[in-house]
C-alpha positions in Angstrom: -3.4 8.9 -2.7 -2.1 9.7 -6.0 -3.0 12.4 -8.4 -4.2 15.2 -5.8 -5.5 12.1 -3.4 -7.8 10.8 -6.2 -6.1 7.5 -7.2 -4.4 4.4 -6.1 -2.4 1.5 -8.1 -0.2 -1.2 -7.5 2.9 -1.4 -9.8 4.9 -4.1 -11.3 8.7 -3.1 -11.2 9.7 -5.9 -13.4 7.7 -4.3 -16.0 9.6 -1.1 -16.0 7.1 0.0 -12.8 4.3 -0.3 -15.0 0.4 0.2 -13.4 -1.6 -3.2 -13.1 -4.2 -2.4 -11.0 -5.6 0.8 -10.6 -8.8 2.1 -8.1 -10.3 5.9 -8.2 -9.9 7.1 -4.3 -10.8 10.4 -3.9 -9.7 11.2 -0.5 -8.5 7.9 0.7 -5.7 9.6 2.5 -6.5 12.6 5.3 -3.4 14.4 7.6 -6.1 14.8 10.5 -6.9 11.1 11.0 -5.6 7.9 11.0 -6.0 5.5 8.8 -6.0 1.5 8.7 -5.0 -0.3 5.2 -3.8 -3.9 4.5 -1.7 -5.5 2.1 -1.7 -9.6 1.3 -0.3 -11.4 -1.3 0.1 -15.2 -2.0 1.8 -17.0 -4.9 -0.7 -16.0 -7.3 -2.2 -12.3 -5.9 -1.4 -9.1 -4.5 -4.4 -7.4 -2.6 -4.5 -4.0 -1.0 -7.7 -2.9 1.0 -8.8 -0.3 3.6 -9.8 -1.5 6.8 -8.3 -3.3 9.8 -10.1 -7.2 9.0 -9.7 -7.0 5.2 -13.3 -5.2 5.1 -12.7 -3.2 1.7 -10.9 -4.4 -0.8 -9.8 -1.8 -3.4 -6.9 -3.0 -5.4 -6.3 -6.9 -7.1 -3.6 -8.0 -9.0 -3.5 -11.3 -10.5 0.2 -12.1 -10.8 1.7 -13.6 -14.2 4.9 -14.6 -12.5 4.8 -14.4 -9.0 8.7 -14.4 -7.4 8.5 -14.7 -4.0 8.6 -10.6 -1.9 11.2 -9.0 -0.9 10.6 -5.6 -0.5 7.3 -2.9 -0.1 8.1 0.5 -1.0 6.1 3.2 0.8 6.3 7.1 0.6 4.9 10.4 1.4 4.7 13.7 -0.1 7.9 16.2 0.6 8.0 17.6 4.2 5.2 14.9 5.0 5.8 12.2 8.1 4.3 9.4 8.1 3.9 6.2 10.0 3.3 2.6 9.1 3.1 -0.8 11.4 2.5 -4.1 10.0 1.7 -8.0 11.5 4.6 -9.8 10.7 2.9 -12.3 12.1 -0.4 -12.7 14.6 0.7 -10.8 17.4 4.2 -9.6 16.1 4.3 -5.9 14.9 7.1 -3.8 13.7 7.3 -0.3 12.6 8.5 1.6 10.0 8.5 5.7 10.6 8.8 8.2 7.5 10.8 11.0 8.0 10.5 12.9 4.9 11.3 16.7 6.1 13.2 19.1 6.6 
């Protein structure tokens, strides 16, 4: 949902946060509905999609040299909440709520 909701990208941080894969997306992101996305990666790939069974892939990043992940950096717009669960594993959820307001 970058530049005015048009865009999305995936960054590489040891390249000085530089854009590797980039998708046009007008509208991808909408405060009156939820949502579902997905994020995978492997030792060789980072994939991000929209969808709850990996139906639409958007983003692909073929990895130069993959080290292994250890964070995910998410954010929101000032004053904007926002709240994200992921599978740890099948059946094992946690969640991570935004509070980015006042």
């Amino acid at each position: 949902g970058m530049d005015g909701n048009a865009r999305t990208f995936i960054c590489d941080f040891h390249d000085d946060a530089a854009e590797v894969a980039t998708a046009d997306t007008p509208g991808i992101l909408d405060c009156y509905r939820d949502r579902q996305f997905w994020v995978t990666w492997n030792d060789a790939e980072i994939q991000f999609g929209e969808g709850s069974n990996f139906e639409r892939r958007l983003l692909q990043w073929q990895v130069p040299n993959f080290s292994p992940v250890k964070s995910l950096s998410l954010s929101t717009k000032p004053r904007i909440s926002a709240e994200f669960n992921f599978n740890k594993r099948q059946g094992e959820i946690f969640n991570i709520t935004v509070y980015n307001g006042e």
